[in-house]
C-alpha positions as CSV (number, residue, x, y, z in Angstrom):
1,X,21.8,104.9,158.0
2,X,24.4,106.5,155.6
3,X,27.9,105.5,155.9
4,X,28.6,108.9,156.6
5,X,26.6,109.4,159.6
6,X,27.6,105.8,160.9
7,X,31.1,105.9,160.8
8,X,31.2,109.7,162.2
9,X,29.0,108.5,164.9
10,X,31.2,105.6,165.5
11,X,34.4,108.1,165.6
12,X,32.7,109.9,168.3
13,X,32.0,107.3,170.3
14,X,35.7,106.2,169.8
15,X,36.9,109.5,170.6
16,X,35.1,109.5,173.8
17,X,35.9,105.5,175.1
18,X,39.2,107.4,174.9
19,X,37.9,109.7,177.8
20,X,39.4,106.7,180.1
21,X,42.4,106.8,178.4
22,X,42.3,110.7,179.5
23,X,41.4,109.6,183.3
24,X,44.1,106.8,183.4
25,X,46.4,110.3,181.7
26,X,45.4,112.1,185.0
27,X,45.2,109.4,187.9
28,X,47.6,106.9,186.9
29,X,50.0,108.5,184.7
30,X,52.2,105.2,185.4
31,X,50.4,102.8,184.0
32,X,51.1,104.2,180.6
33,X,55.0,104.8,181.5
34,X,54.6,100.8,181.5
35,X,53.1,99.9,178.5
36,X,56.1,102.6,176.8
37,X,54.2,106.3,176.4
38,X,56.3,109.1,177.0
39,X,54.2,111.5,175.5
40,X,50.3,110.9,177.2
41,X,49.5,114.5,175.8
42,X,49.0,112.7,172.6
43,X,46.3,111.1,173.8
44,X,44.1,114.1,174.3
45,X,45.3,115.0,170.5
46,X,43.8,111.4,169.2
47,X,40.6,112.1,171.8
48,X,39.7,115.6,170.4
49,X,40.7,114.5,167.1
50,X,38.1,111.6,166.4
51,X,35.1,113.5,168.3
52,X,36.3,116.6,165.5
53,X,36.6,113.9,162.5
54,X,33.6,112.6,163.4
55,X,31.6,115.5,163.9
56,X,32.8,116.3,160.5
57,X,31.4,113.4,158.5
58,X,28.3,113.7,159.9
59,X,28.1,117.4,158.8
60,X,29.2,116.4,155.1
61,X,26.6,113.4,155.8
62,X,24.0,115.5,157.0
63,X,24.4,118.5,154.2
64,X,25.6,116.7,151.3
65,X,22.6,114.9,149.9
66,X,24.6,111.7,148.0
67,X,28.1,112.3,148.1
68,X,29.7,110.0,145.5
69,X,31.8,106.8,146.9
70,X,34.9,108.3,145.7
71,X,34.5,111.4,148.0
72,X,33.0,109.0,151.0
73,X,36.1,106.9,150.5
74,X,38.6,109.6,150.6
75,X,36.8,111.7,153.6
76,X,36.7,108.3,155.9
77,X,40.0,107.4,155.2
78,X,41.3,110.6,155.9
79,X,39.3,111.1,159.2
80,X,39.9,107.8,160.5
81,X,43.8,107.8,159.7
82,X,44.2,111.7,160.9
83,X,43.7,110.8,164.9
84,X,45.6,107.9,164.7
85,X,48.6,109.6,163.0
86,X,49.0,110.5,167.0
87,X,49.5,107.1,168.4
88,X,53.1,106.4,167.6
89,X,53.8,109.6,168.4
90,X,53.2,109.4,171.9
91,X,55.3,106.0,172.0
92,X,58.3,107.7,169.8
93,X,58.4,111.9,169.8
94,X,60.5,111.2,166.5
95,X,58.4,108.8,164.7
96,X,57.3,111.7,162.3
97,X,60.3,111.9,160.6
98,X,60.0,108.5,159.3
99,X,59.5,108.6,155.1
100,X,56.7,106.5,154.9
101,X,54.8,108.3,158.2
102,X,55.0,111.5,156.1
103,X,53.7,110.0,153.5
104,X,51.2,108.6,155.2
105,X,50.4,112.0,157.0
106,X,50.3,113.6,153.1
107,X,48.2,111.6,152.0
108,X,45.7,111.3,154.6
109,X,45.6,115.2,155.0
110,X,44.9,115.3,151.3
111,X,42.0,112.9,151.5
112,X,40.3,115.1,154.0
113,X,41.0,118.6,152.9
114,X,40.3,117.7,149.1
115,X,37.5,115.5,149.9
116,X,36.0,118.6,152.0
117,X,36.9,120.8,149.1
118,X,34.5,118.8,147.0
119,X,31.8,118.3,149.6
120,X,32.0,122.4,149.6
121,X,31.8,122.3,145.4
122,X,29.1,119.5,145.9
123,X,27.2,121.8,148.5
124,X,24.0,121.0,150.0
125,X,21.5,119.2,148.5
């Protein structure tokens, strides 16, 4: 299976074992008070997020024929960092406005709207 395909498929799948995570949100908000969460919202961000990330890679999988490692590199990193650019949000509402987060965030946004820029040059094949 391409890499591609395989991570985007595992993404999903990620993005929906966080389902429970969504349930827990709902029934037993509580629990997550415990463990330090005081913003579960983020949760459904991180949920939506992979099952979208992952939907994308399979696309670029699916349409571009042989994308180039460079360009595989850069579109997993950036789809597999995006979601979880959530998770200390939810612990700390002010955890963006650490330097190296925003870095982070930069750079992570720049792998996955330049490396969908060059899938798009790339096009199908």
């Amino acid at each position: 299976m391409d890499l591609l395909l395989q991570i985007g498929l595992i993404e999903i799948a990620i993005g929906a074992l966080l389902g429970w995570l969504m349930v827990i949100r709902e029934q037993k908000p509580e629990w997550l008070k415990r463990i330090g969460m005081v913003r579960t919202h983020r949760i459904l961000q991180i949920h939506l997020d992979f099952v979208l990330m992952g939907l994308i890679l399979i696309a670029v999988g699916l349409v571009v024929g042989d994308p180039p490692p460079a360009l595989q590199f850069m579109l997993i990193f950036g789809t597999v960092v995006n979601p979880l650019l959530f998770a200390p949000l939810a612990f700390d509402p002010d955890f963006d406005r650490k330097l190296w987060y925003r870095i982070f965030s930069v750079i992570s946004f720049l792998a996955v709207s330049g490396g969908l820029v060059w899938a798009a040059v790339l096009g199908p094949s």
